[in-house]
PyMOL CGO cylinders between C-alpha atoms (Angstrom):
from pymol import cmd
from pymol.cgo import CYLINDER

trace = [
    CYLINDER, 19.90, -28.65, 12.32, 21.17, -32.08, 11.71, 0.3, 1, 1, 1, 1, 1, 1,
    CYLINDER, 21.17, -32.08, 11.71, 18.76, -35.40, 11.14, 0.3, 1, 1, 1, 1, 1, 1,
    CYLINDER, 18.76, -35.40, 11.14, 19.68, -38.61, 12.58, 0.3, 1, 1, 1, 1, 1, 1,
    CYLINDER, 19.68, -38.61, 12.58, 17.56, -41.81, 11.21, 0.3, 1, 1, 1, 1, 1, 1,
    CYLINDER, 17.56, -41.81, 11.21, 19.05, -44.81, 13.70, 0.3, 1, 1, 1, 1, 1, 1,
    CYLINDER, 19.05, -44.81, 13.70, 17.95, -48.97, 12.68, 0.3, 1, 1, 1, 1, 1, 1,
    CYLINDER, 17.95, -48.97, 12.68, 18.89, -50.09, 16.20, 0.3, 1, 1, 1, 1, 1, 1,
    CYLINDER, 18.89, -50.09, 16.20, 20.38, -53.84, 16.43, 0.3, 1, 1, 1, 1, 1, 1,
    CYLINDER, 20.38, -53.84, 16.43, 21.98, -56.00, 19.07, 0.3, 1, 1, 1, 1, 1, 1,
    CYLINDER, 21.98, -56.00, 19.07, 25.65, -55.35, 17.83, 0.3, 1, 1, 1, 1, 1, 1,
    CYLINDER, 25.65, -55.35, 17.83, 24.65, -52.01, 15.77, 0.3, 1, 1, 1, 1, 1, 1,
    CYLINDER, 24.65, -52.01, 15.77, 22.93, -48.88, 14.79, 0.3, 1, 1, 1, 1, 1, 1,
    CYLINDER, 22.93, -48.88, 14.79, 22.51, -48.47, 10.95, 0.3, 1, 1, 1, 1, 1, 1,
    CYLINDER, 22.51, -48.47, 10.95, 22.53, -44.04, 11.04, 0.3, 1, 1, 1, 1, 1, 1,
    CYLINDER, 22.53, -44.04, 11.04, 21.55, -41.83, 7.89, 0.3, 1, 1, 1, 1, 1, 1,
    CYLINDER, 21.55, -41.83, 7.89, 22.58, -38.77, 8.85, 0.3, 1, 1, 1, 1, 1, 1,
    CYLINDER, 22.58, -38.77, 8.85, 21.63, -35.23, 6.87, 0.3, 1, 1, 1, 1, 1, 1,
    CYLINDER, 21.63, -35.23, 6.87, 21.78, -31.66, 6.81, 0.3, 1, 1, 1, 1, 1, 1,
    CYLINDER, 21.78, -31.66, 6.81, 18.56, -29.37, 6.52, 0.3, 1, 1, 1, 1, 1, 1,
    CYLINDER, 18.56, -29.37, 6.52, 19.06, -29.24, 2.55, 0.3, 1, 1, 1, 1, 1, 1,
    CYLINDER, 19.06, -29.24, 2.55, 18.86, -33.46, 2.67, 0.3, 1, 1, 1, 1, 1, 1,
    CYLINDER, 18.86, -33.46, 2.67, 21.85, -34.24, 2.20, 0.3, 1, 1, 1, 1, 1, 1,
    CYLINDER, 21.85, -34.24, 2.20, 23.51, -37.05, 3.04, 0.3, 1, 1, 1, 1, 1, 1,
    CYLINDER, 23.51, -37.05, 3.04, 26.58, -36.33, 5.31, 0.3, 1, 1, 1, 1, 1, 1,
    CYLINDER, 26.58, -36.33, 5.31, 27.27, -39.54, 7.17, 0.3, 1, 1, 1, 1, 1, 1,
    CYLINDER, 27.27, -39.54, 7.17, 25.71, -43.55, 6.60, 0.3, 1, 1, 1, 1, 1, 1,
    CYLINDER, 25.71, -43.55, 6.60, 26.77, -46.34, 7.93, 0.3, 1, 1, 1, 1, 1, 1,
    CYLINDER, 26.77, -46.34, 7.93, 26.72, -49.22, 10.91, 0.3, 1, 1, 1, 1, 1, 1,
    CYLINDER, 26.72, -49.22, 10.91, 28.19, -48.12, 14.51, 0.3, 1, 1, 1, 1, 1, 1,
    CYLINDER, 28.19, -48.12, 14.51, 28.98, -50.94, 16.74, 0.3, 1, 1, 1, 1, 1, 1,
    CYLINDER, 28.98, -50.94, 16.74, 26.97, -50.94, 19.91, 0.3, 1, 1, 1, 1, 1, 1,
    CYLINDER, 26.97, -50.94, 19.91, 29.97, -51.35, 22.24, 0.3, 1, 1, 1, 1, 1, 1,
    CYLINDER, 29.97, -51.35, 22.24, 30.71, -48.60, 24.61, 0.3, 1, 1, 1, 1, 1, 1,
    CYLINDER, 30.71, -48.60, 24.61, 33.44, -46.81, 23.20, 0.3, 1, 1, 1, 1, 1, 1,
    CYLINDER, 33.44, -46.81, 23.20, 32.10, -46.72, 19.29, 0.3, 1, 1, 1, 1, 1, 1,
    CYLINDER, 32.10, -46.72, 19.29, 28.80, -45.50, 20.77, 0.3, 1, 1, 1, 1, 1, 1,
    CYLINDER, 28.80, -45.50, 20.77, 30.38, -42.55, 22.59, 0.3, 1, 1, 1, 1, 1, 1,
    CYLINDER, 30.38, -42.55, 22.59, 33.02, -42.15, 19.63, 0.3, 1, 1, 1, 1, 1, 1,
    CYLINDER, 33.02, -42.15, 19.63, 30.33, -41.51, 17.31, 0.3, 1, 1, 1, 1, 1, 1,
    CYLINDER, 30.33, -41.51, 17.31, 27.96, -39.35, 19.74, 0.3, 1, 1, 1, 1, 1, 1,
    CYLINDER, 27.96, -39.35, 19.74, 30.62, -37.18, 21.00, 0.3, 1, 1, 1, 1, 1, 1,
    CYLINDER, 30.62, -37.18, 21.00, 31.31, -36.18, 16.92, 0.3, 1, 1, 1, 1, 1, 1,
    CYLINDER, 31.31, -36.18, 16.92, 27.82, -35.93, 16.35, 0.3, 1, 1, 1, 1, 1, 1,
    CYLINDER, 27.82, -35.93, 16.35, 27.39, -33.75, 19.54, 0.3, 1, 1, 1, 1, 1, 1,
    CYLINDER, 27.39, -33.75, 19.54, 30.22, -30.96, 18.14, 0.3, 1, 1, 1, 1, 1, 1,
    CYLINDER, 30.22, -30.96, 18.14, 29.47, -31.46, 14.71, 0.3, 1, 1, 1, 1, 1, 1,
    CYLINDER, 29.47, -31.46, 14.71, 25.55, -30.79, 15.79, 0.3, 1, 1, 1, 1, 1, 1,
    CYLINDER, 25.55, -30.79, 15.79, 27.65, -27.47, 17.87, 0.3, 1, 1, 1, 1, 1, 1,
    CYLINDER, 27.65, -27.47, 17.87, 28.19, -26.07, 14.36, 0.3, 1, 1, 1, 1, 1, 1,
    CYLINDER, 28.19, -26.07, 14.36, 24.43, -25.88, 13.46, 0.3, 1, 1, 1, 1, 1, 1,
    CYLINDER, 24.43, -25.88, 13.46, 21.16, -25.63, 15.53, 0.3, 1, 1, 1, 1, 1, 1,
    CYLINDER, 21.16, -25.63, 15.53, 21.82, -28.91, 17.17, 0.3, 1, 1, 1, 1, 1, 1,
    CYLINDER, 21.82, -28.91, 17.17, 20.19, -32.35, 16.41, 0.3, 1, 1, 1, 1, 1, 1,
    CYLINDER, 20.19, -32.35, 16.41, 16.71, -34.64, 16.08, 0.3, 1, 1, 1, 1, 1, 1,
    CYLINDER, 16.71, -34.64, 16.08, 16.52, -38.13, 15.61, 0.3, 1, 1, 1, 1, 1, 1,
    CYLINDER, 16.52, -38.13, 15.61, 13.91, -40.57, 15.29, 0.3, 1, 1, 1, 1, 1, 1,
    CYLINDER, 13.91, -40.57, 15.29, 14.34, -44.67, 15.75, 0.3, 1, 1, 1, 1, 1, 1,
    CYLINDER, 14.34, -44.67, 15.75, 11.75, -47.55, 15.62, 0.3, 1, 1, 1, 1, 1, 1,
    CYLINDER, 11.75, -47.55, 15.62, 10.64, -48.67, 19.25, 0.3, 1, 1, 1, 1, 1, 1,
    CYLINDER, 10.64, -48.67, 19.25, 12.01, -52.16, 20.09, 0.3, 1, 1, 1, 1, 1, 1,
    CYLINDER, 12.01, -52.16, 20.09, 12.46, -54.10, 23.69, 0.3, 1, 1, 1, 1, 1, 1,
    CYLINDER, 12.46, -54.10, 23.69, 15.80, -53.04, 23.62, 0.3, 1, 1, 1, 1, 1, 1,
    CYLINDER, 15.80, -53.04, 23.62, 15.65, -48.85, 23.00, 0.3, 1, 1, 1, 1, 1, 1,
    CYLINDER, 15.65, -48.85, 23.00, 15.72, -47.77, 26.53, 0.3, 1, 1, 1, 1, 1, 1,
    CYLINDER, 15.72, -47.77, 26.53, 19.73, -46.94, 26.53, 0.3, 1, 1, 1, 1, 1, 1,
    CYLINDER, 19.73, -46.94, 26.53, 19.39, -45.16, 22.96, 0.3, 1, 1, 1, 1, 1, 1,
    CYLINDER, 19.39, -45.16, 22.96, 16.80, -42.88, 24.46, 0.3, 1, 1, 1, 1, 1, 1,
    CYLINDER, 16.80, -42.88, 24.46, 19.06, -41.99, 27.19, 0.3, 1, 1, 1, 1, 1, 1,
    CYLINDER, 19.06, -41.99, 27.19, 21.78, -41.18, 25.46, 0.3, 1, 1, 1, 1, 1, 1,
    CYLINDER, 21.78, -41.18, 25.46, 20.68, -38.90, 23.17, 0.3, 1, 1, 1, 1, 1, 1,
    CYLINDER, 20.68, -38.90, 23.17, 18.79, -37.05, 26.10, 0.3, 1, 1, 1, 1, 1, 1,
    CYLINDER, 18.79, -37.05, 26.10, 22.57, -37.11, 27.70, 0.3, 1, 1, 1, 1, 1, 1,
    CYLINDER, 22.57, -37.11, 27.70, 23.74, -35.37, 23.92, 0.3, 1, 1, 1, 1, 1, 1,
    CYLINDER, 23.74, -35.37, 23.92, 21.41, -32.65, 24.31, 0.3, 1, 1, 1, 1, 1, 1,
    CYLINDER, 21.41, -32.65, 24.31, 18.89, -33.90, 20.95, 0.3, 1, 1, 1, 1, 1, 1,
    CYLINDER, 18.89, -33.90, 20.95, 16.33, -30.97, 20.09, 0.3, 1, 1, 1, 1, 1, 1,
    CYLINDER, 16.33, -30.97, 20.09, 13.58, -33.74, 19.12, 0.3, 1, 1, 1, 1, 1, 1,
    CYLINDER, 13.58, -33.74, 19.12, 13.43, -37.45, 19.62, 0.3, 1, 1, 1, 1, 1, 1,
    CYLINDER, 13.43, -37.45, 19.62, 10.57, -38.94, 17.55, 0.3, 1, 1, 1, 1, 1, 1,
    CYLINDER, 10.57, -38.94, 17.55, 10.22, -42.93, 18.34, 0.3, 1, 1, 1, 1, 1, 1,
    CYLINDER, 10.22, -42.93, 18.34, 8.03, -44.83, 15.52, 0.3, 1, 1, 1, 1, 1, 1,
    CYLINDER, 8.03, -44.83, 15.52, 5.89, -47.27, 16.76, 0.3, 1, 1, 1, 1, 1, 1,
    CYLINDER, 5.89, -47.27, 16.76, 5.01, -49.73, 13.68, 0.3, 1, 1, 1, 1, 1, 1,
    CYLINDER, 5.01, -49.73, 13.68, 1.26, -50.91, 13.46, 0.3, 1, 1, 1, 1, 1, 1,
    CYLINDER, 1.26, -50.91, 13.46, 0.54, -54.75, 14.20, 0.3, 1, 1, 1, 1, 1, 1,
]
cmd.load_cgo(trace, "trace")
């Protein structure tokens, strides 16, 4: 199983990526346009192949609708969204 933290942005996601030991195995900022988004999710979709698929979790924001969606469309095991307290 692989772990995908997403910080969603306007222009990008900030992902931490890691195996079940913990490690690390990808960081970094993904641009939001179309074809990073799918670049990056098609990878993550047959790298996730290789092991028991995928969960990720994200912070709710007014814009998260179209990250929910797509990892629904990449087949994630487990999509936890954090809602912060106010």
């Amino acid at each position: 199983m692989l772990y995908l933290g997403i910080d969603l942005h306007k222009a990008q996601i900030t992902i931490n990526m890691r195996n079940e030991n913990g490690d690390a195995i990808q960081t970094g900022q993904i641009r939001t346009d179309n074809d990073s988004i799918n670049d990056f999710f098609a990878k993550l979709v047959k790298r996730a192949g290789k092991t028991r698929g995928f969960m990720a979790i994200f912070e709710v924001c007014g814009f998260h609708d179209w990250l929910y969606a797509k990892l629904k469309q990449c087949c994630c095991k487990e999509i936890v969204v954090i809602q912060p307290n106010s």
